[in-house]
C-alpha positions as CSV (number, residue, x, y, z in Angstrom):
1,X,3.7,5.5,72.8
2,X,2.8,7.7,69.7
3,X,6.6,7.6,68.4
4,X,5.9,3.9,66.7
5,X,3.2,5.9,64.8
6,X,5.0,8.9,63.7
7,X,5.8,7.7,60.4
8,X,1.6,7.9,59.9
9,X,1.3,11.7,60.9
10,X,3.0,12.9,57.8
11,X,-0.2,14.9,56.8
12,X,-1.5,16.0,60.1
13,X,-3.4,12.8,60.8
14,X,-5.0,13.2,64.1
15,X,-2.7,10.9,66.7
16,X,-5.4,10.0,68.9
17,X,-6.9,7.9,66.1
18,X,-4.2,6.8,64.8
19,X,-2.9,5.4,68.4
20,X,-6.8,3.4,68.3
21,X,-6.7,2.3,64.7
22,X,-3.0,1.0,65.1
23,X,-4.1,-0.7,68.2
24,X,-6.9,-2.4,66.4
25,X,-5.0,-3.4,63.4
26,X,-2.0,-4.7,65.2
27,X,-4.5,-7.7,65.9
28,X,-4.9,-8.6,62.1
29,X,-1.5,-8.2,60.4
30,X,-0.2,-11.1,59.7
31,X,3.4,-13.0,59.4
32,X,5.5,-10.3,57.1
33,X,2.9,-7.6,56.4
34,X,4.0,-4.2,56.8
35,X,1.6,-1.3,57.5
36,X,2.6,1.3,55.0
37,X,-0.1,4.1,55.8
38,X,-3.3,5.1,57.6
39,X,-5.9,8.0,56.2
40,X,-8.2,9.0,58.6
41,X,-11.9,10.1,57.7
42,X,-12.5,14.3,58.9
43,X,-15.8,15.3,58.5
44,X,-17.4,18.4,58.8
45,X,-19.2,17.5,62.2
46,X,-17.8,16.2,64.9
47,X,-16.7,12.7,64.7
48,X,-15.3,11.4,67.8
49,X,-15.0,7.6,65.9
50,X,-13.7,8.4,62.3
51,X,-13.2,5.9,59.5
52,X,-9.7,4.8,58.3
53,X,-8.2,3.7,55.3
54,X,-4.8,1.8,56.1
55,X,-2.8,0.5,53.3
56,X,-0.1,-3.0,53.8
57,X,2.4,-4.3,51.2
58,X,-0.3,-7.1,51.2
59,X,-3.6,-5.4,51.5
60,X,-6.1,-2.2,52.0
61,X,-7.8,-2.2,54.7
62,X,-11.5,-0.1,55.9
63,X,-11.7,0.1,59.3
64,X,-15.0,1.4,60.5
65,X,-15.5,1.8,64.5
66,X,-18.5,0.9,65.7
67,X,-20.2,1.4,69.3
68,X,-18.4,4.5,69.8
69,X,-15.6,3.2,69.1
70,X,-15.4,0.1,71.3
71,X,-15.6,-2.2,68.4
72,X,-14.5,-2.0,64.8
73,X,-15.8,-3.3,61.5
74,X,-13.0,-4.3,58.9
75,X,-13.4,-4.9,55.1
76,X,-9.9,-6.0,53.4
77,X,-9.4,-6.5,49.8
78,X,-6.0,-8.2,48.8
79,X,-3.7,-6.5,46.0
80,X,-3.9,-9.4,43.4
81,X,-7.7,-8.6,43.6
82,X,-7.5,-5.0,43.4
83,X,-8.4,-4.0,39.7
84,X,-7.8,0.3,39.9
85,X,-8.0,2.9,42.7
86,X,-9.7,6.1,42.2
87,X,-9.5,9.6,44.0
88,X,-12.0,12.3,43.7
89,X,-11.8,15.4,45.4
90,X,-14.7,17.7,46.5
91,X,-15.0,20.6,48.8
92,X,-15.4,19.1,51.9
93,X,-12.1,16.5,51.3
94,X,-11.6,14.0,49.2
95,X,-13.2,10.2,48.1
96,X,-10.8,7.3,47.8
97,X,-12.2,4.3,46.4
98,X,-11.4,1.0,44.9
99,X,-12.7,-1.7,42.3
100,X,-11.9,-5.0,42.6
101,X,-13.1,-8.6,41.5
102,X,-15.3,-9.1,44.8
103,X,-16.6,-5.6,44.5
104,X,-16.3,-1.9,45.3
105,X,-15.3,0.5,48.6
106,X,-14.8,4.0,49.2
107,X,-14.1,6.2,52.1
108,X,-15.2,9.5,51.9
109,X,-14.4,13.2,54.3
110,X,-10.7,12.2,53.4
111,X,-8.2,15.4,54.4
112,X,-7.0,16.0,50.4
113,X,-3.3,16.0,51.4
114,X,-3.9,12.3,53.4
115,X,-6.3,11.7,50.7
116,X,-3.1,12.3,47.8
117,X,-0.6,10.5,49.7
118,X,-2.8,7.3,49.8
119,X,-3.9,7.3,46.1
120,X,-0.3,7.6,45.3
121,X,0.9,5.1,47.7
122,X,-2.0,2.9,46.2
123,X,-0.6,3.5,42.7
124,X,3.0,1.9,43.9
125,X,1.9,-1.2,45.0
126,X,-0.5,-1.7,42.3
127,X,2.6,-1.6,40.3
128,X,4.3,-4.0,42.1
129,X,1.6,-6.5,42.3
130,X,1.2,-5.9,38.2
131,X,4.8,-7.2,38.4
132,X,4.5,-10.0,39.9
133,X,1.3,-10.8,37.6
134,X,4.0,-10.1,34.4
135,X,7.1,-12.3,36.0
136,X,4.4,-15.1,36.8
137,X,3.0,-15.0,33.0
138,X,6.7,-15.8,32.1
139,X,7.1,-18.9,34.1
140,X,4.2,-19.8,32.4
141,X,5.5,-19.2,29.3
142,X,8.5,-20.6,30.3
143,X,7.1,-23.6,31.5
144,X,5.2,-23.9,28.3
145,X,8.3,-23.8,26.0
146,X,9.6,-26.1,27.7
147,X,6.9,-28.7,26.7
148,X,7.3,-28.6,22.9
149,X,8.0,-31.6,21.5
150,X,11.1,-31.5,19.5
151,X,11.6,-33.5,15.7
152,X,13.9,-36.5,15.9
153,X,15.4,-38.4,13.1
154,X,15.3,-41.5,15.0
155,X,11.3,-41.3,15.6
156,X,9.2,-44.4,14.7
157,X,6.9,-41.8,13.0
158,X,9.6,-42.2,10.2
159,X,9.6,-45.3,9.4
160,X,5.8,-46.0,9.5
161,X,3.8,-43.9,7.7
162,X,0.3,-45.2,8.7
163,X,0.6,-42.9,11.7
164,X,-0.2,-40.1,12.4
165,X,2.4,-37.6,12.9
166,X,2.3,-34.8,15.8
167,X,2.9,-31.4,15.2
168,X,6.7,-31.0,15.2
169,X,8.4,-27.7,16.4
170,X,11.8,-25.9,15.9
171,X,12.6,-25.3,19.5
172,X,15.0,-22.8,18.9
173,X,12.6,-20.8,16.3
174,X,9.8,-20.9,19.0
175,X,12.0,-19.5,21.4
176,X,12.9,-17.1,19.5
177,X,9.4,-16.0,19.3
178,X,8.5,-16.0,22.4
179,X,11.0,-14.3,23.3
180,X,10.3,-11.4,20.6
181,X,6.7,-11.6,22.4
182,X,7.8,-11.0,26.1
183,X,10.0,-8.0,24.9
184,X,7.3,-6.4,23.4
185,X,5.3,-6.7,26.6
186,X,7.6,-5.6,28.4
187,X,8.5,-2.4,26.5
188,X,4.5,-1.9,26.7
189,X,4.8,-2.0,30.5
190,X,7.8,-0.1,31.1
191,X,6.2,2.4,28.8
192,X,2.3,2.4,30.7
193,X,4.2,2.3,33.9
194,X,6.5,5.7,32.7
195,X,3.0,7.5,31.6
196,X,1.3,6.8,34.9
197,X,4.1,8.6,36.9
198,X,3.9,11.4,34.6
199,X,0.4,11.5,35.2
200,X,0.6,11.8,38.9
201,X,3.7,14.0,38.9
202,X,1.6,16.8,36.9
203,X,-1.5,16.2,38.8
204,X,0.8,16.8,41.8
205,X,0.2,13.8,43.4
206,X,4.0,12.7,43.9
207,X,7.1,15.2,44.4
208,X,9.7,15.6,41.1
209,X,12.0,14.1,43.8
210,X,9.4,10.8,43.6
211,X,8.8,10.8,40.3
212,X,12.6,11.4,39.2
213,X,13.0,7.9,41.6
214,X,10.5,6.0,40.7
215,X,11.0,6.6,36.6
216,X,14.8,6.1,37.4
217,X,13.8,2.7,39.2
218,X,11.7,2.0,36.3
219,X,14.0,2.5,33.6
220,X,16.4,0.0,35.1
221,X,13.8,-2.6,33.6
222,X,15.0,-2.1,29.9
């Protein structure tokens, strides 16, 4: 049964939570969420139940067992909601927490090597859902330009000069500078997006082989 899990033990997770957790979480996934990676809590004492952290393309997920383990509390936040991701590391482990705009969560006892792998992970698809937030501000824009009302030589306005004329707008001039405006943010993202995975390739958070990828991946943006 542990082989559909395998892909979770990359840092020494321990199975038998992972098996439970997996089992628990199968029950909230929904239609075309992927789980992408489970945490689990170590702490000093025993802990027969620990706390997880499990990250979806769609989601991060605390799952806290409850009744030794018989039940399980969950707290999901959504990525569009997510605001940053933090990672702190102590003696005893590592904290991973989160802020977002319905509040805050952390996990603490984290094993530092599961503890890296999900703060990194956690960087990715903030990325991605940052994305999405930038190609949905240019369908706004988009849908803005396409608004402007353009001058006409034939308008009524012309020929009677008691009314009041609209602004009038040179469609192809506003284009033009809105188009100089995207490019600029873009080269700002592509740029914040290339410091961040220098940032967590010297803090040895992600492999060269990752970070030679993922700058690679985002330098096709230009």
């Amino acid at each position: 049964m542990l082989d559909n899990f395998k892909k979770f033990l990359n840092e020494e997770q321990d199975p038998a939570a992972i098996e439970k957790v997996s089992e628990k979480l199968r029950g909230i996934i929904m239609n075309g969420e992927i789980l992408e990676y489970i945490a689990v809590q170590k702490k000093p004492a025993v802990n027969i139940s620990p706390d997880c952290v499990a990250l979806t393309n769609k989601r991060i997920i605390f799952c806290r067992p409850k009744n030794l383990g018989f039940s399980m509390d969950f707290s999901d936040y959504v990525w569009k909601d997510v605001i940053d991701s933090k990672l702190k590391e102590e003696l005893l482990g590592a904290v991973f927490s989160i802020n977002t705009t319905k509040g805050s969560d952390s996990l603490d006892y984290l094993p530092k090597a599961q503890a890296r792998r999900l703060y990194a992970l956690a960087q990715e698809l903030e990325e991605t859902q940052r994305e999405l937030r930038r190609q949905m501000e240019l369908e706004e824009k988009r849908a803005a330009s396409g608004s402007i009302q353009v001058h006409s030589s034939t308008s009524p306005l012309e020929s009677n000069p008691t009314i009041t004329s609209p602004l009038v707008y040179d469609l192809p001039l506003v284009i033009e500078q809105l188009s100089a405006v995207v490019d600029e943010k873009k080269e700002d993202d592509i740029t914040a997006a290339l410091l961040k995975l220098k940032a967590l390739f010297e803090s040895q958070l992600i492999s060269r082989e990752e970070y030679e990828a993922k700058k690679a991946e985002v330098l096709t943006r230009i």
